[in-house]
C-alpha positions in Angstrom: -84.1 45.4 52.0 -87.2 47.6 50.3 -85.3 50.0 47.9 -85.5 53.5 48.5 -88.5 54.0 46.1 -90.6 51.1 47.0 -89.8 52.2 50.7 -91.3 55.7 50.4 -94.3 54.5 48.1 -94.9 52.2 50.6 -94.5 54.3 53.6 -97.4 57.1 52.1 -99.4 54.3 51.3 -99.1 52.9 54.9 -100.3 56.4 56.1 -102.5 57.0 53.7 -101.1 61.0 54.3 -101.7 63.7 51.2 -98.7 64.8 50.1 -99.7 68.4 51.4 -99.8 66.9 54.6 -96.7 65.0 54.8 -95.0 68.4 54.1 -96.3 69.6 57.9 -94.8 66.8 59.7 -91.6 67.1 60.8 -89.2 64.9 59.1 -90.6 65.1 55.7 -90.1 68.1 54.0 -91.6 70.2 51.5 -91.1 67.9 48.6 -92.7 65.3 50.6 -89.4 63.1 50.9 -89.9 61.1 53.9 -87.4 60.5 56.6 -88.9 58.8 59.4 -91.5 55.6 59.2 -95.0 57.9 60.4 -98.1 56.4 61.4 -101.6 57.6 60.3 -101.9 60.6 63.1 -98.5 62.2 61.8 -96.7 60.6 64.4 -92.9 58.8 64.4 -93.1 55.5 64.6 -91.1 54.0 67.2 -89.8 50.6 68.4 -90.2 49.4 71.8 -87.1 50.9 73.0 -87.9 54.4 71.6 -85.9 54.3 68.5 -87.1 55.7 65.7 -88.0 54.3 62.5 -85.6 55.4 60.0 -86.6 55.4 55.8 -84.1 55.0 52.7 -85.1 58.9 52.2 -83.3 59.7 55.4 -80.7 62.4 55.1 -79.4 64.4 58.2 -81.4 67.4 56.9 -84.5 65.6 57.3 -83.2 64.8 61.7 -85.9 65.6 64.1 -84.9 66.1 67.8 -87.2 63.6 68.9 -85.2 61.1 67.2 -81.9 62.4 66.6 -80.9 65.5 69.0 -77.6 65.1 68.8 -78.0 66.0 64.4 -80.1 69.2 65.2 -78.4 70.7 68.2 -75.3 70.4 65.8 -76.6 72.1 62.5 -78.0 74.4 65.0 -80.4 76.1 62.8 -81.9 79.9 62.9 -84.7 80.1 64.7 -87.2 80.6 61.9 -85.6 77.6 60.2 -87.0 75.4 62.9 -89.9 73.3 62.6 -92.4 74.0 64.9 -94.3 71.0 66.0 -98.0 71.9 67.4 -101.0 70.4 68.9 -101.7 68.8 72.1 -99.7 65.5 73.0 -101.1 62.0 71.9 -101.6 59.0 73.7 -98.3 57.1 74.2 -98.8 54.0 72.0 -98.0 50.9 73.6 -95.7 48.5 72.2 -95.1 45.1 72.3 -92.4 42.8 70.4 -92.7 39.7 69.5 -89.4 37.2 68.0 -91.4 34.1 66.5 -88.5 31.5 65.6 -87.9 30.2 62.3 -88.6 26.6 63.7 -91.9 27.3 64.5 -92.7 29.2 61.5 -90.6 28.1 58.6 -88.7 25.3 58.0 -85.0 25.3 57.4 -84.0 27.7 53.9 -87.7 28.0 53.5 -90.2 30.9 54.0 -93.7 29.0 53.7 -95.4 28.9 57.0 -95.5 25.7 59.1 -98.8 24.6 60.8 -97.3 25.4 64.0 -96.1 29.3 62.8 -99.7 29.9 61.7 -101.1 28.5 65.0 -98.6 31.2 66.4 -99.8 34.0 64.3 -103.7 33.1 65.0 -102.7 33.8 68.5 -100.8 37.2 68.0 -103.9 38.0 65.4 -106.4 37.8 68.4 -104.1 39.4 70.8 -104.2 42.5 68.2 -107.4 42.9 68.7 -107.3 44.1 72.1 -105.6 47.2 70.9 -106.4 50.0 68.5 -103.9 49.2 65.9 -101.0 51.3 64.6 -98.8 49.5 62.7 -97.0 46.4 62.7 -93.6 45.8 61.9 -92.5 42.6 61.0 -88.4 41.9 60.6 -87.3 38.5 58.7 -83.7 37.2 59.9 -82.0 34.3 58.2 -78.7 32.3 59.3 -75.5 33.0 57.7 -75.3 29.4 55.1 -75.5 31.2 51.8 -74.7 34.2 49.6 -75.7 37.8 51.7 -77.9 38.8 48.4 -79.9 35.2 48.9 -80.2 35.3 52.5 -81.6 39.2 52.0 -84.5 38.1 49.9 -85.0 34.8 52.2 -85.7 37.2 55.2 -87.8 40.1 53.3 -89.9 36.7 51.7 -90.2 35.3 55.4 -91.8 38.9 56.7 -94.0 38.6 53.7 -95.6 35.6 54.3 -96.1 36.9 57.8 -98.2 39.7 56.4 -100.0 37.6 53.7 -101.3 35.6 56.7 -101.8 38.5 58.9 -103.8 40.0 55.9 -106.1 36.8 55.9 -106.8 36.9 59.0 -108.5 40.8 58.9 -105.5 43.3 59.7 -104.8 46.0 57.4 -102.1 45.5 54.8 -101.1 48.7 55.1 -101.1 48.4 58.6 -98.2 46.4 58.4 -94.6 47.2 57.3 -92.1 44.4 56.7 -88.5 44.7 56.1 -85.4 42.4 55.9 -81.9 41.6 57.5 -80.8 39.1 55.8 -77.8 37.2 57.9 -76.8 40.9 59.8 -78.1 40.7 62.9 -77.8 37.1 64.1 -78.6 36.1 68.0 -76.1 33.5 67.7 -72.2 34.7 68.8 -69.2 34.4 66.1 -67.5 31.6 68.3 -70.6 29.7 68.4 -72.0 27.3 65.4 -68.8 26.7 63.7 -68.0 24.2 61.1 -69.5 23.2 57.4 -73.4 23.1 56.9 -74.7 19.8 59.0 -77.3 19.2 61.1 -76.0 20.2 64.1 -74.6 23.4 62.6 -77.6 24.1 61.3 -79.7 23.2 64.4 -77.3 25.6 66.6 -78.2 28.6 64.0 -81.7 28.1 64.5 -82.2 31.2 66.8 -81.1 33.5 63.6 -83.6 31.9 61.8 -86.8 34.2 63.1 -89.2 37.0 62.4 -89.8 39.8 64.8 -92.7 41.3 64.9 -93.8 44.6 66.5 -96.7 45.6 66.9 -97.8 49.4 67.9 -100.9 50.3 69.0 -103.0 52.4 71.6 -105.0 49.8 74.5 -108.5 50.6 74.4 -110.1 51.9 77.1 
């Protein structure tokens, strides 16, 4: 996982927002900590199912009702306390997600892309271009053989080299946000895959072995 700092430096970088700026967008506040992930027209940045993205700056006190009504309705705060959000309404970006398995991009504990995960990627490149880009965020997963603190920096290097070769191919780096999971969210169930490394253990993890990759943009018209 991107540490707190490294997060926010990131996340300003990505935006390329002053910090005067970031201060007039709700969920940031005046000292320019950042609490939501916020794309280059002061928007929330949002998953395909309208979550939003959350930084590791995010305190209730920086809770927007956009993305977490439930937090604001109950500090209930005065009226001049409350942000007031302005301007006219933007195009909805459109969203698409992508999960690219680990067998097609890496091979087994590896995170150096197969010939078959870069013939993937070329595809998903020149599908991007069809859209006016936002961001992309690209999520490494790993199985559960190995320690948690090794299978953390096996995801966050498998997202990496998914933006190194999203970079080559003409996108933005800071249009593209990576992040890690490490073994925490596997698709496989707890009763399934049991037994020692082998393998057909590890052939029956395989779907936890993947990169998901989002991509937010707005379709040219």
């Amino acid at each position: 996982m991107i540490n707190s700092a490294k997060h926010s430096l990131l996340l300003a970088t990505l935006l390329g927002l002053s910090m005067s700026a970031l201060a007039q967008t709700p969920g940031i506040d005046t000292k320019g900590t950042v609490g939501y992930a916020i794309d280059q027209r002061g928007y929330v940045v949002k998953s395909g199912t309208g979550l939003c993205w959350r930084t590791g700056y995010w305190t209730p006190a920086l809770a927007i009702e956009e993305c977490d009504p439930d937090l604001v309705k109950k500090a209930e705060p005065k009226a001049a306390d409350k942000p007031v959000v302005a301007g006219p309404a933007a195009p909805k970006p459109a969203a698409q997600k992508v999960t690219l398995a680990a067998d097609a991009l890496f091979d087994f504990n590896k995170a150096v892309l197969r010939p078959e995960g870069k013939a993937k990627l070329d595809k998903l490149a020149g599908d991007i271009k069809g859209i006016k880009l936002e961001v992309i965020i690209a999520v490494g997963h790993a199985d559960r053989f190995g320690t948690d603190a090794y299978n953390q920096k096996l995801s966050e290097k498998r997202a990496e080299s998914v933006k190194a070769y999203l970079v080559a191919k003409g996108i933005e780096p800071n249009r593209v946000y990576t992040e890690g999971k490490g073994e925490k969210q596997p698709i496989t169930k707890p009763d399934q895959c049991k037994g020692p490394k082998s393998k057909k253990t590890i052939d029956c993890l395989q779907p936890d072995r993947r990169v998901e990759i989002e991509v937010i943009g707005t379709k040219d018209q």
